[in-house]
N, CA and C of each residue as an Amber inpcrd file, in Angstrom:
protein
   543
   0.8330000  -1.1790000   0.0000000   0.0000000   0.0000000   0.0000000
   0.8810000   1.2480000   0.0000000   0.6130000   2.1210000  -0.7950000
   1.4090000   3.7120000  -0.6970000   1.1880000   4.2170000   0.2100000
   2.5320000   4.6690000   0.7300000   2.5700000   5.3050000   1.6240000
   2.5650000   6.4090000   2.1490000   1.5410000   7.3890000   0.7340000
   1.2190000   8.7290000   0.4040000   0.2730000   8.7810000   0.0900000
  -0.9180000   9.6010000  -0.0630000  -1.4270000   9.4330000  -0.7580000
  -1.6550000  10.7040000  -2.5030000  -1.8340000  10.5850000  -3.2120000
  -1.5950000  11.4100000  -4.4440000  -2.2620000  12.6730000  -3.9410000
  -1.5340000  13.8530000  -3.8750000  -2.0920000  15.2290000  -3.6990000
  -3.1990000  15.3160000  -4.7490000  -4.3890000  16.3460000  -4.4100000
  -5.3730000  16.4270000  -5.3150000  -5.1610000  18.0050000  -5.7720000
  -5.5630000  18.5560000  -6.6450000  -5.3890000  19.7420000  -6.9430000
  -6.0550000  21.0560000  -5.6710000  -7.2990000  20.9570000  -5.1420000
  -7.4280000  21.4760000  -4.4550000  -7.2010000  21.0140000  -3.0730000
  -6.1640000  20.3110000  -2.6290000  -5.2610000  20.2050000  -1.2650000
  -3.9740000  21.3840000  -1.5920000  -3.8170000  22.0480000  -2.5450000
  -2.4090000  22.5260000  -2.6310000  -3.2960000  24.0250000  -2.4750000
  -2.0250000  24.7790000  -1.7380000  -2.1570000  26.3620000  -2.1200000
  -2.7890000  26.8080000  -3.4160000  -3.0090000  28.1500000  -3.6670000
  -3.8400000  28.2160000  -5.0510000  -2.3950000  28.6850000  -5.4810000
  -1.0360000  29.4370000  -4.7840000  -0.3070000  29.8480000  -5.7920000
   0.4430000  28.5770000  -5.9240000   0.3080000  26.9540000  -5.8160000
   0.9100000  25.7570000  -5.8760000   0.0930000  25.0050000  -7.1870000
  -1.4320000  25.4150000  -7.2710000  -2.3680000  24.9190000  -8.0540000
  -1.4160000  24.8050000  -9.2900000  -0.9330000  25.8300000 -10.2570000
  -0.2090000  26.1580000 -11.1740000   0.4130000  24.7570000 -11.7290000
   1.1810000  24.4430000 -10.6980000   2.0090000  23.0140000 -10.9770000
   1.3150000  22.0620000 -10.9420000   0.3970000  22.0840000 -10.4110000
  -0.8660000  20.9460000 -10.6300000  -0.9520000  20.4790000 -11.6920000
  -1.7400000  21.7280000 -12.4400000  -2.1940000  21.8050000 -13.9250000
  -1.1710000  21.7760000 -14.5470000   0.1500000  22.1770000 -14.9100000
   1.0930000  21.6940000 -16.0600000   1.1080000  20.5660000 -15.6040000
   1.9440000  20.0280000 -14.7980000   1.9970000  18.1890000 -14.5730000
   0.7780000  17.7610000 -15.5190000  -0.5900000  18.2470000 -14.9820000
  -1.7030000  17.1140000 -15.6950000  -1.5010000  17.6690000 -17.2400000
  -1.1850000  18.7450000 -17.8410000  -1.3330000  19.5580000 -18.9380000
  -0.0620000  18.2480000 -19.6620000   0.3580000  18.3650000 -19.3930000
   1.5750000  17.0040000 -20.0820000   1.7870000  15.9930000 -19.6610000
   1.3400000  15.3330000 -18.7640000   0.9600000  13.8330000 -18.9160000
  -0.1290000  13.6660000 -18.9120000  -1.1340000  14.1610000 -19.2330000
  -2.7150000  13.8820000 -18.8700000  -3.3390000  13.7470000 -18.0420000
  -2.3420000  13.6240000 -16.4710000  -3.1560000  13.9970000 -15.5230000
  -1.8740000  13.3200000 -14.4110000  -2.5510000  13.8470000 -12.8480000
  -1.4560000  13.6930000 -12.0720000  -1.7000000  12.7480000 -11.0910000
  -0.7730000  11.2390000 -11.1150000  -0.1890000  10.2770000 -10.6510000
   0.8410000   9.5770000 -10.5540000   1.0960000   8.7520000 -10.0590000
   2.2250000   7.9270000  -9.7190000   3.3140000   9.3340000  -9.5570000
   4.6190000   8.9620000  -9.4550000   5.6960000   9.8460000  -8.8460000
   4.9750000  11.3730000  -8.8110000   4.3090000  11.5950000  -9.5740000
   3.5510000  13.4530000  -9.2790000   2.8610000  13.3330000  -8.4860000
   2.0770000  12.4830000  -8.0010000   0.8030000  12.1660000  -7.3580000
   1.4330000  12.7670000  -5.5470000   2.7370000  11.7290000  -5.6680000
   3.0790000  11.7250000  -4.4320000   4.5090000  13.0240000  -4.5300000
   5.2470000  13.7470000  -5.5100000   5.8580000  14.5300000  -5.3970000
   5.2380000  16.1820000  -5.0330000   4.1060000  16.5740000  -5.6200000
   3.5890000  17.5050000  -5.0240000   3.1430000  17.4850000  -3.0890000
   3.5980000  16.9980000  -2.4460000   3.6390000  16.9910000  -1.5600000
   4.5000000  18.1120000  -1.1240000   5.4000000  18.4090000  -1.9600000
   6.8360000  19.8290000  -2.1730000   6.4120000  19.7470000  -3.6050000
   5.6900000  20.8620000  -3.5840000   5.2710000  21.9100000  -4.8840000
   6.4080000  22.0090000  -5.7880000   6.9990000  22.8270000  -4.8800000
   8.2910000  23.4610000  -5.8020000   9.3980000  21.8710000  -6.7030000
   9.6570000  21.2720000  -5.3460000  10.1800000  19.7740000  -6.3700000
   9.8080000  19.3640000  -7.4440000   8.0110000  19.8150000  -7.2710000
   7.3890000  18.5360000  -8.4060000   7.3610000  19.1200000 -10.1020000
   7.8960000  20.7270000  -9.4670000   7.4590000  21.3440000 -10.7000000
   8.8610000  21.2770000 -11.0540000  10.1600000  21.0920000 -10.3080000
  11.4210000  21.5640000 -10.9380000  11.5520000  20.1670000 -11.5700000
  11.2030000  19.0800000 -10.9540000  11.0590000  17.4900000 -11.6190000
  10.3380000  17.3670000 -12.9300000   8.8770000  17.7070000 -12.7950000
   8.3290000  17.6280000 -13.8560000   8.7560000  18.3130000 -15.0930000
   9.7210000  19.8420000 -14.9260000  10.1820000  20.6660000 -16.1930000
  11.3810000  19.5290000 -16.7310000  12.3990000  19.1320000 -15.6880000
  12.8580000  18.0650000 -16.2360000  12.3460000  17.1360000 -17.3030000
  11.7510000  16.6680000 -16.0810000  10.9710000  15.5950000 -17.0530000
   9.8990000  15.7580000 -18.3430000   9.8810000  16.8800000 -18.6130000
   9.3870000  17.0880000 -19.6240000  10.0090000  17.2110000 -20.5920000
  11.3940000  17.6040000 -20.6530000  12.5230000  17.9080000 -21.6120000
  12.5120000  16.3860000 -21.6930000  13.1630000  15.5990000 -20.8300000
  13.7010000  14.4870000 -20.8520000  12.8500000  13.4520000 -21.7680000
  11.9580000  13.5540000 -21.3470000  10.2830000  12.3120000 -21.8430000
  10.0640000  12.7080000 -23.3930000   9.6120000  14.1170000 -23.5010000
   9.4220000  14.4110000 -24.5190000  10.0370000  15.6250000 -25.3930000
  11.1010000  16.0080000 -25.2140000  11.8080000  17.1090000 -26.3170000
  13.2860000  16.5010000 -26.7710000  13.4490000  15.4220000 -25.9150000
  14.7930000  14.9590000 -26.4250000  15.0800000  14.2330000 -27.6880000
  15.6230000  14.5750000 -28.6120000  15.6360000  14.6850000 -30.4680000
  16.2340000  13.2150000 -30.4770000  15.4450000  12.0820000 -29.7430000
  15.7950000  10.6980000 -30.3520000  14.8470000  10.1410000 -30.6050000
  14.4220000   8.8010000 -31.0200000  13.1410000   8.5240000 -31.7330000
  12.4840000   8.0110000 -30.1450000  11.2150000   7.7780000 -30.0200000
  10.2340000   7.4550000 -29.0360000  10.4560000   5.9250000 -29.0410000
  11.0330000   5.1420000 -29.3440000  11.0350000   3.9640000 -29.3310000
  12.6770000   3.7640000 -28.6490000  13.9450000   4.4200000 -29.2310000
  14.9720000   4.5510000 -28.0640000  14.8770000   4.7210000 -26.8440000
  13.8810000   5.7660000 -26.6930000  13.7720000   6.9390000 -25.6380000
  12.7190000   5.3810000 -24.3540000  11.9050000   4.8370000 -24.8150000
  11.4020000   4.0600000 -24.3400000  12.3440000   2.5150000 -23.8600000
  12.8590000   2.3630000 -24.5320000  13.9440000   1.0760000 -24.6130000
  14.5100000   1.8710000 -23.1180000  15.4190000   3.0230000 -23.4670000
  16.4480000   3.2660000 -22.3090000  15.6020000   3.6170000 -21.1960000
  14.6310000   3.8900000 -20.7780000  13.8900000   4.3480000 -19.5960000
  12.9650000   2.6500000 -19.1120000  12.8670000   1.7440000 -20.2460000
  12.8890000   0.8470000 -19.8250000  13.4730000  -0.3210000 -18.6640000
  15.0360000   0.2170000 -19.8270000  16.2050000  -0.7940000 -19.4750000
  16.2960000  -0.0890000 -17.7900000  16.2530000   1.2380000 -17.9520000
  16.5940000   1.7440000 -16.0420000  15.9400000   1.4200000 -15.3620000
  14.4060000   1.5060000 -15.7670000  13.6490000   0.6670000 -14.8040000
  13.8940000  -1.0040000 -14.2510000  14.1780000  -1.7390000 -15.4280000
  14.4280000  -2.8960000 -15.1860000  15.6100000  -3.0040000 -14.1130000
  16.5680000  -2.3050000 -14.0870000  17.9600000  -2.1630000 -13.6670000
  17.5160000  -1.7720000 -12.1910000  16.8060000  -0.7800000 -11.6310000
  16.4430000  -0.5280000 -10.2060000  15.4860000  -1.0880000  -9.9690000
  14.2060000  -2.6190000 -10.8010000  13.3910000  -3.1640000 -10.0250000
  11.9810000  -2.5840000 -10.3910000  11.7630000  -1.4630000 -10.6050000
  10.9240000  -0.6860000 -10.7160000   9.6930000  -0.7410000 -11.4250000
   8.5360000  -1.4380000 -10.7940000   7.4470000  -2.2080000 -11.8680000
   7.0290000  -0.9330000 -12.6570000   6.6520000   0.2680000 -11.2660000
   5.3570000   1.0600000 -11.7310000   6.0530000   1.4570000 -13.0800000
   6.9290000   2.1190000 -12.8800000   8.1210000   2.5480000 -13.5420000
   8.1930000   1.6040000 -14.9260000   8.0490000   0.7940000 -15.4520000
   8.2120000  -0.5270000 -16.3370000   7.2360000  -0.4440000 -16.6470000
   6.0550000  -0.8460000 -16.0860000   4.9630000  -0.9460000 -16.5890000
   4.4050000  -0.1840000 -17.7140000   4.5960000   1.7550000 -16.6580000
   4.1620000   2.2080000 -17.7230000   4.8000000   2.3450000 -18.8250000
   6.1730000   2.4780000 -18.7840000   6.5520000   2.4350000 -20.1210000
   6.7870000   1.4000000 -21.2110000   6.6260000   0.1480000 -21.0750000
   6.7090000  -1.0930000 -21.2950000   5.5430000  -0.7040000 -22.6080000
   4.1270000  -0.4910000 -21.9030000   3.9600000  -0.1610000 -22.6570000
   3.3120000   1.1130000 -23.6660000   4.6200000   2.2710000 -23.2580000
   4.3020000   3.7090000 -24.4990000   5.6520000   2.6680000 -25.0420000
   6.3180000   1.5630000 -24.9600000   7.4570000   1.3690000 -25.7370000
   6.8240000   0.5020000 -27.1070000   5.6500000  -0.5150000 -26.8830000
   5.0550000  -0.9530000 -27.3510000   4.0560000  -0.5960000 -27.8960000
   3.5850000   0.5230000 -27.8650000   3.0560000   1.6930000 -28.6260000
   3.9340000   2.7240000 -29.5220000   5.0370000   2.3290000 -29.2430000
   6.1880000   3.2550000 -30.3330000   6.9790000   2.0130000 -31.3370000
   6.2320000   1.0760000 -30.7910000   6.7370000   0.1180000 -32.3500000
   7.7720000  -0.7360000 -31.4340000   7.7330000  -0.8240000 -30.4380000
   9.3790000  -1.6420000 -29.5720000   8.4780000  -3.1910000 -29.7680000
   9.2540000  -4.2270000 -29.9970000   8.7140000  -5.5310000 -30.5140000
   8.4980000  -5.8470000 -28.9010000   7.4300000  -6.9550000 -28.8200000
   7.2330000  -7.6460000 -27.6300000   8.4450000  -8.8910000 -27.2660000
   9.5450000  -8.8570000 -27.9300000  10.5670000  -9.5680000 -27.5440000
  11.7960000  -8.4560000 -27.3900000  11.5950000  -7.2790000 -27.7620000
  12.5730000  -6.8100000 -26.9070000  12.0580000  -6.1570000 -25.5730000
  10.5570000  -5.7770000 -25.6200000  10.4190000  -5.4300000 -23.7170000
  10.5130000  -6.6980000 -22.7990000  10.2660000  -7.7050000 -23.5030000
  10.4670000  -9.0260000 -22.2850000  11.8200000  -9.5930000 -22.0670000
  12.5720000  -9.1790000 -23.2180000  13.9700000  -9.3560000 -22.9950000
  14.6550000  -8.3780000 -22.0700000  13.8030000  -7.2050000 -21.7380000
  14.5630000  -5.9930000 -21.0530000  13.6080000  -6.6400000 -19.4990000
  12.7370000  -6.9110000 -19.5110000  11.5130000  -7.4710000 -18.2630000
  12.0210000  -8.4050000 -17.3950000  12.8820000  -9.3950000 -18.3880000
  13.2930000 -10.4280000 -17.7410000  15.2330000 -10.8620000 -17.3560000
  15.8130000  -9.6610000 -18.0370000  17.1090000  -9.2790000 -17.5400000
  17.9920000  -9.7190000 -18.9260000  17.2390000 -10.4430000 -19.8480000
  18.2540000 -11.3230000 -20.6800000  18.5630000 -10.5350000 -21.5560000
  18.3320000  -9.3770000 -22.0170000  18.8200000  -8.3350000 -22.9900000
  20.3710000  -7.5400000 -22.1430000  20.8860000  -7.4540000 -23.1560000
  21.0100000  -7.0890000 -24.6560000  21.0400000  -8.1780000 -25.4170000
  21.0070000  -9.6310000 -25.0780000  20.9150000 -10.8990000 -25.5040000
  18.9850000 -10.6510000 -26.4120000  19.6560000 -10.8400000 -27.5130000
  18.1200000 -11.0420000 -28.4680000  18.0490000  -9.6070000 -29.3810000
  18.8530000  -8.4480000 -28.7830000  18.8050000  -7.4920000 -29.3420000
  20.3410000  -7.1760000 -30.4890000  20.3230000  -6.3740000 -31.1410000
  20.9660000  -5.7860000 -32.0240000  21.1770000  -4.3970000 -32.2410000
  22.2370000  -3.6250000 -32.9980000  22.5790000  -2.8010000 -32.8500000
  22.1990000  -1.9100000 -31.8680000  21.3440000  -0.1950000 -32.7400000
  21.9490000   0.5520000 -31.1700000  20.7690000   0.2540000 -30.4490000
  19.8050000  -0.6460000 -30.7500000  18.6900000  -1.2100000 -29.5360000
  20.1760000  -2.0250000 -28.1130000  20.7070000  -2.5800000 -28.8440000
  21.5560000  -3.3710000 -27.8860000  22.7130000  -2.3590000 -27.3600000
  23.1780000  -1.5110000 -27.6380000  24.1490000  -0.7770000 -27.0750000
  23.1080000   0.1030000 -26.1250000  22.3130000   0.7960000 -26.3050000
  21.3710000   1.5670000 -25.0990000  21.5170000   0.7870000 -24.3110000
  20.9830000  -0.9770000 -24.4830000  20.4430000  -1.4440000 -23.3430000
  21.6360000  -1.5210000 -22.6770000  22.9100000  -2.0040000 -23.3740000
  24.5190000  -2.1380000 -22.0220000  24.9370000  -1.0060000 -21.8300000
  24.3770000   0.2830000 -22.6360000  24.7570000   1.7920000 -21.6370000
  24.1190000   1.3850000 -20.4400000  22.8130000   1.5760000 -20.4180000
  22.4110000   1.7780000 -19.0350000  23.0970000   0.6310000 -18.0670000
  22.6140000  -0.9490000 -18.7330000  23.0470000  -1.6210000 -17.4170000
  24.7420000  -1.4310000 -16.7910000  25.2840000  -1.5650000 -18.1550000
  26.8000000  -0.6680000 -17.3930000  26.9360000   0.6510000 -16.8150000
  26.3080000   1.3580000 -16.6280000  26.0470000   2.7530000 -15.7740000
  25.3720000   2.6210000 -14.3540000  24.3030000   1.4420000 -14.0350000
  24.1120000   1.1730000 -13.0710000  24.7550000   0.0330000 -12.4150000
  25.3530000  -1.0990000 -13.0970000  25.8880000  -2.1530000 -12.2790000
  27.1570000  -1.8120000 -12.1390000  27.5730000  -1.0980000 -12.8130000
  29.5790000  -1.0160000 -12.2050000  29.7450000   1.0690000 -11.8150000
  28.8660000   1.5810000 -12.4000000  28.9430000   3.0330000 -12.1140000
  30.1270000   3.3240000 -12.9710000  30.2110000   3.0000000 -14.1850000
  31.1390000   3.7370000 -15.5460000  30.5430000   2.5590000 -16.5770000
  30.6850000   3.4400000 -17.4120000  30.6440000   2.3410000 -19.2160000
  31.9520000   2.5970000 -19.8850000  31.8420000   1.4110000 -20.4050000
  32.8940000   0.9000000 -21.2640000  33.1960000   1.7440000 -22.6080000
  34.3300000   1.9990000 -22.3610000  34.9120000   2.4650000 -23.9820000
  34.3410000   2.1830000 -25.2830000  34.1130000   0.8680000 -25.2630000
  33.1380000   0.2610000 -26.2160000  31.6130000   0.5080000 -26.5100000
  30.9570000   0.2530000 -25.5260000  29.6730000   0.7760000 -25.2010000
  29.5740000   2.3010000 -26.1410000  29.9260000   2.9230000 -25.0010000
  30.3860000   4.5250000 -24.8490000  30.7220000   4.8990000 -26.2450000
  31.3190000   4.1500000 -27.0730000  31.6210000   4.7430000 -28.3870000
  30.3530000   4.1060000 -29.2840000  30.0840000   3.2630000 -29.2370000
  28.6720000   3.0380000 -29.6610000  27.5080000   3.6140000 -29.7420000
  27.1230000   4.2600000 -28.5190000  26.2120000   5.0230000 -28.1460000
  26.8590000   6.6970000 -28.9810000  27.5900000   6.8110000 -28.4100000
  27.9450000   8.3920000 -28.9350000  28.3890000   8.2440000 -30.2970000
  28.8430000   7.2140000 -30.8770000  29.2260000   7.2640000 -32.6510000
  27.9040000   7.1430000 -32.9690000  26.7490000   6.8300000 -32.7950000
  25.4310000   6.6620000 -33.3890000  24.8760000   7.9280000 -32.9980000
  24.3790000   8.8270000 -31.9400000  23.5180000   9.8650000 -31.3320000
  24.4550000  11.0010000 -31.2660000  25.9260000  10.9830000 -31.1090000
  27.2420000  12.5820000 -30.7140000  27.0580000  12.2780000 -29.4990000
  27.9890000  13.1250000 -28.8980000  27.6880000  13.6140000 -27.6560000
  27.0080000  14.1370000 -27.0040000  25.7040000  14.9550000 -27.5750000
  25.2330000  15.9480000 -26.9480000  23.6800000  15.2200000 -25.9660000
  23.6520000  14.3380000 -27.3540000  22.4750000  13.3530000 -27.4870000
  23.0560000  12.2810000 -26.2630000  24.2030000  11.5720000 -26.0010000
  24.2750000  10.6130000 -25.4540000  24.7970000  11.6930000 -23.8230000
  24.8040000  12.8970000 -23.4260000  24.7980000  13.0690000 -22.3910000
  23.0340000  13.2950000 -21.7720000  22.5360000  14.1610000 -23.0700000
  20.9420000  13.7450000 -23.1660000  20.3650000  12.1510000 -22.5320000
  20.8960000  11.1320000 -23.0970000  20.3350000   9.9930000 -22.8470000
  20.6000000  10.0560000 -21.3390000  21.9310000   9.9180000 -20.5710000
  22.4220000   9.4840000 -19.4420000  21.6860000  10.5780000 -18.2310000
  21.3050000  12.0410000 -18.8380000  20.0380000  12.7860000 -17.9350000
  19.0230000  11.9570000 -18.1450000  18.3150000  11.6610000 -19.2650000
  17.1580000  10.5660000 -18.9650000  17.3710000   9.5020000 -18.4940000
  18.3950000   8.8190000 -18.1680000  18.3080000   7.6540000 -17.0210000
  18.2820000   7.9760000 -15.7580000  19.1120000   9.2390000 -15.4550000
  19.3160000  10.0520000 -14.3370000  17.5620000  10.3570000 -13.7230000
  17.1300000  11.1840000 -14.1490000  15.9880000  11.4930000 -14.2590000
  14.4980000  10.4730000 -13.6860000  15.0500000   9.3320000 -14.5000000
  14.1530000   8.0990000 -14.5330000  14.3730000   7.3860000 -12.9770000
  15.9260000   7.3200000 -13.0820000  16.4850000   6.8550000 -11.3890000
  15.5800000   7.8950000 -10.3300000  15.4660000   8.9240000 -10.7140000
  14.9030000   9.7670000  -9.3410000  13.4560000   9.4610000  -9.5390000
  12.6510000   9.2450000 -10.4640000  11.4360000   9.2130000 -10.2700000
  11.3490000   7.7150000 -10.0100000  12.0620000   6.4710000 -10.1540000
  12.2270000   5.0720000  -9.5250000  11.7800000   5.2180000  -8.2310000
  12.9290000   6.1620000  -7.8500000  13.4810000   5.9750000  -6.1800000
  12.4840000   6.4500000  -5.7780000  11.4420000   7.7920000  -6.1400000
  10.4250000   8.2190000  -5.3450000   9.6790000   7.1260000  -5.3780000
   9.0580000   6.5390000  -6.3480000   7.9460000   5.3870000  -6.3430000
   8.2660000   4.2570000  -5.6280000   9.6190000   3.9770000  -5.7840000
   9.8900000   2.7040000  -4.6220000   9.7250000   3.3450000  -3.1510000
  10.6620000   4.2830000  -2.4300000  10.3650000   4.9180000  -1.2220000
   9.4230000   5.5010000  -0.6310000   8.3550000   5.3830000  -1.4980000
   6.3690000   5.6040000  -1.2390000   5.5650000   4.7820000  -1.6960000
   6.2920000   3.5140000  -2.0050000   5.8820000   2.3900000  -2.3590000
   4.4190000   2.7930000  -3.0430000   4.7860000   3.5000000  -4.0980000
   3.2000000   3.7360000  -4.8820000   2.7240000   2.0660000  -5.1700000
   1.8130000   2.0830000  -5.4650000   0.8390000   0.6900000  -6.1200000
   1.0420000   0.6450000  -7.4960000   0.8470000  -0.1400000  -7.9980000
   0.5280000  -0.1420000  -9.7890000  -0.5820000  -0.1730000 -10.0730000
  -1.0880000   0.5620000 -10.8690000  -2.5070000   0.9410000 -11.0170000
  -3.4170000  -0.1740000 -11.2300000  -4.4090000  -0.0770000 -11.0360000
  -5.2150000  -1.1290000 -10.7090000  -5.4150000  -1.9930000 -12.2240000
  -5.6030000  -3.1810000 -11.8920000  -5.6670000  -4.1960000 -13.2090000
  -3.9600000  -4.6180000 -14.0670000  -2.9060000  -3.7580000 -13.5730000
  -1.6240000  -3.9380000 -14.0290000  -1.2660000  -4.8500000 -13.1630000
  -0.3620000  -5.7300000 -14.3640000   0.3900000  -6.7260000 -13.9020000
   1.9930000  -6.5990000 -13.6250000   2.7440000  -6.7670000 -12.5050000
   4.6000000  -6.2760000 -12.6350000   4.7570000  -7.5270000 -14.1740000
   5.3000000  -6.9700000 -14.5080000   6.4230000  -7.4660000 -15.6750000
   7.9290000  -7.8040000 -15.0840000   8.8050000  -7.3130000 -14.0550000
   9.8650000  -7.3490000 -14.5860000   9.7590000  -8.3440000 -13.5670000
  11.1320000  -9.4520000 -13.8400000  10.8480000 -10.9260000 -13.5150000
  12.5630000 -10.4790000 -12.7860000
């Protein structure tokens, strides 16, 4: 059971309301990590501007962008986190053998090119805390640099909204099943 419960728009100050409404204005409405981050107004809005760059202005295709916020989730455990993107990844064209390959740990095994180098950026960024020369040139010979420090804020990013949902143990919305095995 969460151990918050999701702020409602009229529990907040009216000069807090503001952040209410963008949060819902770009994701369609406010839950999971927002639900329970407006609890500190000011956080949820400096999180959510993040995360708005991050989710949606970053100039890689929606099906990368889903793979790597995947793979982080998988990497810290993170159903709610997985779930939902599991499937906007599967709504951006990501095959149902590469989210179960990312679900169930066995990727980059099954995958190919830069589907398979995202996925050993991230897990080499979280299991040893550096990536490999190899990796690292993979990722940045395909996207530059600017793009692959881009990517490593969206894992960044993704890690903080993990950690809130695990440490308020949000729920997964009702009728969802965890995926990651």
């Amino acid at each position: 059971m969460a151990r918050l419960s999701d702020v409602t728009r009229d529990q907040l100050a009216p000069e807090h309301q503001e952040f209410f409404d963008s949060i819902a204005s770009s994701r369609g409405s406010v839950r999971g990590p927002y639900g329970v981050l407006l609890h500190s107004p000011d956080l949820a809005a400096r999180v959510a501007h993040t995360g708005a760059y991050a989710r949606f202005d970053l100039d890689i295709s929606e099906a990368h962008r889903e793979i790597i916020i995947c793979a982080t989730a998988r990497e810290i455990r993170q159903q709610y986190e997985f779930s939902a993107h599991a499937r906007l990844a599967r709504q951006a064209g990501v095959s149902e053998d590469v989210v179960n390959a990312i679900a169930t740990g066995k990727a980059p095994e099954g995958l190919s090119g830069i589907e398979a180098s995202l996925v050993k950026y991230v897990q080499e960024l979280f299991r040893n805390h550096k990536v490999s020369d190899e990796t690292f040139d993979a990722v940045s010979g395909h996207f530059g640099i600017q793009k692959t420090l881009e990517i490593t804020v969206l894992m960044g990013h993704y890690l903080l909204v993990g950690q809130v949902l695990s440490a308020f143990e949000v729920d997964l919305p009702e009728g969802v099943q965890p995926e990651i095995t």
